[in-house]
N, C-alpha and C positions, 0 to 999 in steps of 0.2 A: 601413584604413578606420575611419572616426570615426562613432559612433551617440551617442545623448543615453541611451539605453538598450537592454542585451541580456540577452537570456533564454534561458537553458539551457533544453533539452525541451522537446517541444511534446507535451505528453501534456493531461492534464486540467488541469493547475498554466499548464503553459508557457503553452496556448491561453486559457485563463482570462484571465491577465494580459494576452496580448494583445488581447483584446477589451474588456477594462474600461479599457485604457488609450485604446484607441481612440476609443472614446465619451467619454472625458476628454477627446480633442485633444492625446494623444500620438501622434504618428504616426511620430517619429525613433526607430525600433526596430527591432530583429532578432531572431529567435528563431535557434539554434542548432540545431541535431537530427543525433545521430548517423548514424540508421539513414537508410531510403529512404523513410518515411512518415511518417503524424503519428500517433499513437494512443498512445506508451508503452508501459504495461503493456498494453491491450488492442488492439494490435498483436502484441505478443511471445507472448503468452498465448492458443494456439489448439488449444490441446489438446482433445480430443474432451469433451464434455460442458461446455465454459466457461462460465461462467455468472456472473452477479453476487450475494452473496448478501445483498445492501444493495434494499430495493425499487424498484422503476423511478421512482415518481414524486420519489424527494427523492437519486436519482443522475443527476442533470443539472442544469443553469446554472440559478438562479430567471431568470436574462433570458433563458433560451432554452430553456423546456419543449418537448417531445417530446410532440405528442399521439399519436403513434402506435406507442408501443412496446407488442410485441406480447403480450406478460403483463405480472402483477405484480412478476414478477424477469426481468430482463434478460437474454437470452441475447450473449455475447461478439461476434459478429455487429452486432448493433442498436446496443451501444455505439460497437464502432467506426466503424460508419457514422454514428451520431450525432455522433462529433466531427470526421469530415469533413466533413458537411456544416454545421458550425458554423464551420468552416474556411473554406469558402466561401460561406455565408453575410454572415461578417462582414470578405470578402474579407481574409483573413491569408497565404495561398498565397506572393504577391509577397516577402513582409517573412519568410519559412522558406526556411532553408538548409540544404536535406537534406544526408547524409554530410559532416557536417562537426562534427566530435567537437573536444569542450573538452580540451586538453594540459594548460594552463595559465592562472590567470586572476591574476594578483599586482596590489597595489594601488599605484602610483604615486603618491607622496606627492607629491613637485616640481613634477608635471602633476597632481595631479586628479583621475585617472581610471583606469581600469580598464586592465591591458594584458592582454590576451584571446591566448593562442596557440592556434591550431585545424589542425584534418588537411587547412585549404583554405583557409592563411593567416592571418594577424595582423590583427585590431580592436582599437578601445580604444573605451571605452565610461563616459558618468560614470553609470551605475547599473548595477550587478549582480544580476538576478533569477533565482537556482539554482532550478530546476524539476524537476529528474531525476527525483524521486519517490523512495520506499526500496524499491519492488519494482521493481527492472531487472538490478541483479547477480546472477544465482542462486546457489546454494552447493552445494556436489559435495562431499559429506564425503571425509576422506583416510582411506579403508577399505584396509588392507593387502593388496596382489593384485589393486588391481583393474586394474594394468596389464597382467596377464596375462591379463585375460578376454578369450574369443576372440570373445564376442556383441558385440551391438547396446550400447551406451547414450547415454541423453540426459538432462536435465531435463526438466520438463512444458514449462517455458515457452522452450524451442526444441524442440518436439515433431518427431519426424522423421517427415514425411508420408509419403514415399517407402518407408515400409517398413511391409510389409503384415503385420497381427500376426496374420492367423487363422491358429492351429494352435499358436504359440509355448509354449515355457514363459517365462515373464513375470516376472522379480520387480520387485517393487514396494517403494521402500524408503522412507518417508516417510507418516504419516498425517492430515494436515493438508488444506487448505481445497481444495489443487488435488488431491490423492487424492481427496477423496470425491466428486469431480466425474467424475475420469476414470475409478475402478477399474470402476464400472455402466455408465462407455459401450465399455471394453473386454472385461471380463467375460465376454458374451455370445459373443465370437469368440476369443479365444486360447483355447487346447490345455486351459494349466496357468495359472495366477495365484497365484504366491506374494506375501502380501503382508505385509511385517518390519517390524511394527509397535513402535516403544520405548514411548507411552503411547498410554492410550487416549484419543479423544477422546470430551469431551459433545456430544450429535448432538441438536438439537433438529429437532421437523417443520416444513417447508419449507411454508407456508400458499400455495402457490402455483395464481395459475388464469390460464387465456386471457383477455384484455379485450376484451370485446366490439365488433360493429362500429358498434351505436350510442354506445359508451363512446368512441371513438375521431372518432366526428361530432359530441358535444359537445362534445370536448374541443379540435377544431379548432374550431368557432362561437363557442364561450362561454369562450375564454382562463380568465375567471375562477371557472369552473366547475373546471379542473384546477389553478385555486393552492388553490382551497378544499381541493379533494384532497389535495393534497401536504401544506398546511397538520395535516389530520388525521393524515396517515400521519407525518407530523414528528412529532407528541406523541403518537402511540402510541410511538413506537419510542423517543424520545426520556424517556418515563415509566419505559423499563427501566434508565437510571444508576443508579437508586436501588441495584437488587441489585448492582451491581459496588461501589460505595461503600458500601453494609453488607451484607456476608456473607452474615448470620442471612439479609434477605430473600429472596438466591439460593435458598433452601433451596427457596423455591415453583416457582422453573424447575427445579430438580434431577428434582423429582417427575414432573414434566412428561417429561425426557429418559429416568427413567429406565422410564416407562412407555412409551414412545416405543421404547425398546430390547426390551421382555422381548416385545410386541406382533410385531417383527420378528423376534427372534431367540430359537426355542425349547430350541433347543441349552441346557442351562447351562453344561457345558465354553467355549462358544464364547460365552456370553452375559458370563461371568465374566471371559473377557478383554478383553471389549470395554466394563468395568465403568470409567471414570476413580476412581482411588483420591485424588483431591482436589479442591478446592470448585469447583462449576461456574464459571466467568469466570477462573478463572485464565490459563489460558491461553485462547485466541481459540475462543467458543463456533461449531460447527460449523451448519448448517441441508442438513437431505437426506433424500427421502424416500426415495431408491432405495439409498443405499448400505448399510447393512444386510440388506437385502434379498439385495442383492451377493456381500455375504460368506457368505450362509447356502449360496450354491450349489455342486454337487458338485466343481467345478471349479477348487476357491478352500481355498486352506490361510491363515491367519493366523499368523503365527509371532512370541511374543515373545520367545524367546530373542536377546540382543544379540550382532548379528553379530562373526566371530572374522577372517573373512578372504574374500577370493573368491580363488576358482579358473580356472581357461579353461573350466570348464562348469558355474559352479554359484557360491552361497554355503557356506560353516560356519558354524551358529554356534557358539557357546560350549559345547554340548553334544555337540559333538562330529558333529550331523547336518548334509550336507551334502543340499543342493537346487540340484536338477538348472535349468538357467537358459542361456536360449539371447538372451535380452535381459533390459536392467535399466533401469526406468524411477525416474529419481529422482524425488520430490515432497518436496524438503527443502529449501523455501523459498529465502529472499534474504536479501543482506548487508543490514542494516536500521540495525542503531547503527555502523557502521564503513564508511558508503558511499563510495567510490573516488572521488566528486567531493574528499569531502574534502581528498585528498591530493594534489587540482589548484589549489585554493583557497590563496592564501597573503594574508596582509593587512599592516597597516602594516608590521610589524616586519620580516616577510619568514619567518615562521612559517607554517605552512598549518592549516587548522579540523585536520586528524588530528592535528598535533603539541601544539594548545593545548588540543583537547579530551581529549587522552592514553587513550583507548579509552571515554570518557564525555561524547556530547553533550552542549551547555548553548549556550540562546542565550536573550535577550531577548524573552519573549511568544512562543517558539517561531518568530523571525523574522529578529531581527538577534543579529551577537555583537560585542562588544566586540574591541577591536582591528580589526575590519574595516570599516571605513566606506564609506557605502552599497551594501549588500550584504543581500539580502534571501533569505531563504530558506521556500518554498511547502513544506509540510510536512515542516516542522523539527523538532527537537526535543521532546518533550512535548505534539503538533499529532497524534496517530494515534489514534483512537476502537476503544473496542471494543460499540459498542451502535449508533453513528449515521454517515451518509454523511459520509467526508472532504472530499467537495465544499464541505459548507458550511463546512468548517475552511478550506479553501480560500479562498471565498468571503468570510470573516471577514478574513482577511488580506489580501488583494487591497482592501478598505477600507482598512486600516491602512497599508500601502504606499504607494495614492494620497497619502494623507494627510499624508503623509512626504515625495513629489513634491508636491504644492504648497504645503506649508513653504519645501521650496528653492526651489521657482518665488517664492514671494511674496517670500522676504526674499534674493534672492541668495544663501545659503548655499551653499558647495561638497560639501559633504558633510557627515551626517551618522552618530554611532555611538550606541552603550546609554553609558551608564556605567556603567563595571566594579561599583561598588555597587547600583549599578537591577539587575541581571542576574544577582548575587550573590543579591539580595532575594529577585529573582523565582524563580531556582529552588530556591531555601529551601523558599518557600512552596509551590512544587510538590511537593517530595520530601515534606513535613512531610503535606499532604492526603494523598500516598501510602501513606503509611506506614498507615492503618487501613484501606484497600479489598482488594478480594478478591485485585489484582494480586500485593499484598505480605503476605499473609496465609496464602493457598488453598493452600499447599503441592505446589508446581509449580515446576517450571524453565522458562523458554516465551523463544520470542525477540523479547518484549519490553525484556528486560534484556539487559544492556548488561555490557562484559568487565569493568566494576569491582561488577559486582553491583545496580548503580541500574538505576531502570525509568527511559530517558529517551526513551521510542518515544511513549507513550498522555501523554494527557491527563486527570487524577484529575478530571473533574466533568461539568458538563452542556455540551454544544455551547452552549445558551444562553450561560450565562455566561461562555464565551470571549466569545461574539460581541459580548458587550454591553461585555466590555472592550477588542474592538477595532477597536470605531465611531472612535474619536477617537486621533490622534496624540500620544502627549503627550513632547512637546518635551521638558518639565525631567528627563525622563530620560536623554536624548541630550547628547553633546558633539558643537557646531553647529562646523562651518568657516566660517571668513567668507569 
């Protein structure tokens, strides 16, 4: 079957584009979707405590605010229903083809178009809009013996509902965005909680409150009452670039965190390890009021020694002590610079994005790449924020892209690519702003970077300034097909 255009995922990217194309009078499209529903990451991600740690009002569509979500930070829940019923809203249901995963997507030079192979049949399509997102692969580190553990294990984000954890001993092996959400909503009901920590992270306080029910009556009456909102809540949050882009500034939130810790945590044995030994923002700053809290409890060991091996009833680590463990929950993140669509994606040559990017994304404005013509990609490259909602990186793109469709609409063109020099340019000038910010400075490892050592996940500046560079399509970077 033949579309004018198809979209991978229907998460926040996928569903995005389809409704902005919509209201274009694109209507010839498909979206793709693996699973049985539309949501993405917050679909997959229903681990007890989920939460958003981006604020409600500027993680949602500017054309389709939410007046009534029910605090200032999101609970997992309210998002997913928010992009359901965005879904049917802007009636997209018809044009989603659940379980029906991308094989293959190679580019037909002779024809034009896209040939698409999926788990429910062959499309071809003359535009390709990759949506997956970078959190949907999760990652399972290769810890020696864990084939012989006779417990329970999962990732957070296929949490195993069906298994009831009061009484377990628990380890916990990851301490990042989805641990400090789940270790305080488990905490309170398992046995034991060991939790094997390799760094610490910066824990900033979570300024979080309920929104009122007159806050939620204005915000239905008065539309423009909650852009103003958002508006402010944008350049607050948006004002903190500055400390990731100069260091020294960070030094003011440091203070901030690490009074935030000694408040929580009186222990110093326990305070000292949960001390980050490098510049706040290097790796992805944390927000939690409870997990600290968490860890202070009788119930809760923290262990840095780096794991040696598991056992059928337990971890070692390196010291030789062994902890007893009847389940192991991972929280060690996702495939982010080496995502598996990649290696579905093939373009002119008959190359695929894994083999040209050789373990180091690189695309045009974080969208297109060279060699693949019209081919777009919803956060790409150098497109992942560490201060402000990816929405509106999202949102920035989904401009640029249009823009791109009615080029070819206006002038007949078949397709569109970067030029290999425009793309060269562009990520020069990315790595170069890189190279003075906290990312590249802060003395961290974090999975921001990438297997050749480049950061090519974040973008070095302000969401503004993307967005302003991508209002407008510009053509003379592009080799046009006639």
């Amino acid at each position: 079957m033949h579309v004018r255009i198809a979209i991978i995922g229907a998460g926040f990217g996928g569903l995005g584009a389809a409704i902005r194309l919509k209201r274009r009078g694109h209507d010839d499209f498909v979206i793709l979707e693996r699973a049985g529903d539309l949501g993405g990451t917050w679909r997959d991600n229903v681990y007890p405590g989920c939460a958003c740690d981006v604020p409600s009002h500027v993680y949602s569509f500017s054309f389709a605010l939410n007046p009534d979500w029910s605090s200032t930070y999101s609970p997992q829940p309210e998002i997913w229903d928010y992009l359901r019923r965005c879904a049917n809203r802007f009636g997209l249901r018809p044009s989603i083809r659940f379980g029906t995963e991308v094989r293959q997507a190679s580019w037909d030079g002779a024809a034009g178009h896209w040939r698409i192979e999926t788990s429910r049949g062959d499309w071809t399509a003359d535009v390709l809009i990759s949506a997956g997102g970078p959190l949907n692969e999760p990652v399972i580190p290769k810890l020696p013996g864990l084939e012989t553990f006779r417990g329970e294990t999962f990732h957070s984000s296929r949490w195993d509902h069906d298994l009831d954890l009061t009484g377990r001993r628990v380890a916990v092996i990851g301490t990042g965005a989805s641990a400090i959400q789940f270790v305080p909503a488990i905490q309170p009901v398992v046995g034991r909680l060991t939790l094997f920590q390799r760094t610490a992270a910066w824990v900033m306080p979570r300024n979080e409150r309920p929104l009122r029910r007159w806050e939620h009556t204005v915000y239905r009456r008065i539309p423009g009452a909650q852009r103003l909102m958002r508006t402010l809540v944008y350049w607050g949050i948006e004002s903190t670039v500055i400390g990731f882009l100069r260091p020294r500034v960070m030094r003011l939130a440091q203070r901030i965190a690490l009074r935030n810790l000694r408040a929580a945590v009186a222990d110093p044995v326990l305070r000292a390890r949960l001390t980050p030994s490098y510049a706040m923002g290097c790796k992805r700053v944390l927000k939690s009021n409870t997990y600290y809290p968490a860890l202070t409890r009788d119930n809760v060991d923290v262990v840095t020694e780096a794991i040696a091996e598991v056992r059928p009833h337990g971890i070692v680590t390196r010291d030789g002590a062994e902890h007893e463990a009847d389940t192991i929950i991972f929280g060690t993140g996702f495939r982010v610079t080496d995502l598996p669509i990649a290696e579905r994606v093939r373009g002119r040559d008959g190359r695929s994005l894994a083999e040209v990017w050789q373990g180091s994304p690189r695309a045009y404005r974080g969208t297109t790449v060279a060699g693949f013509p019209n081919l777009f990609l919803l956060l790409g490259p150098n497109t992942g924020l560490g201060h402000n909602s990816v929405v509106l990186m999202i949102e920035a793109q989904l401009n640029y892209v249009l823009g791109a469709l009615e080029h070819l609409r206006r002038t007949g063109a078949r397709s569109v690519e970067p030029r290999e020099a425009a793309q060269r340019a562009f990520v020069h000038a990315v790595d170069r702003r890189m190279a003075g910010t906290v990312w590249a400075t802060g003395g961290c490892s974090s999975w921001y970077i990438d297997a050749t050592g480049r950061n090519s996940t974040l973008w070095p500046g302000s969401t503004w300034r993307f967005r302003q560079r991508m209002k407008r399509f510009d053509v003379n970077a592009y080799e046009v097909t006639a």
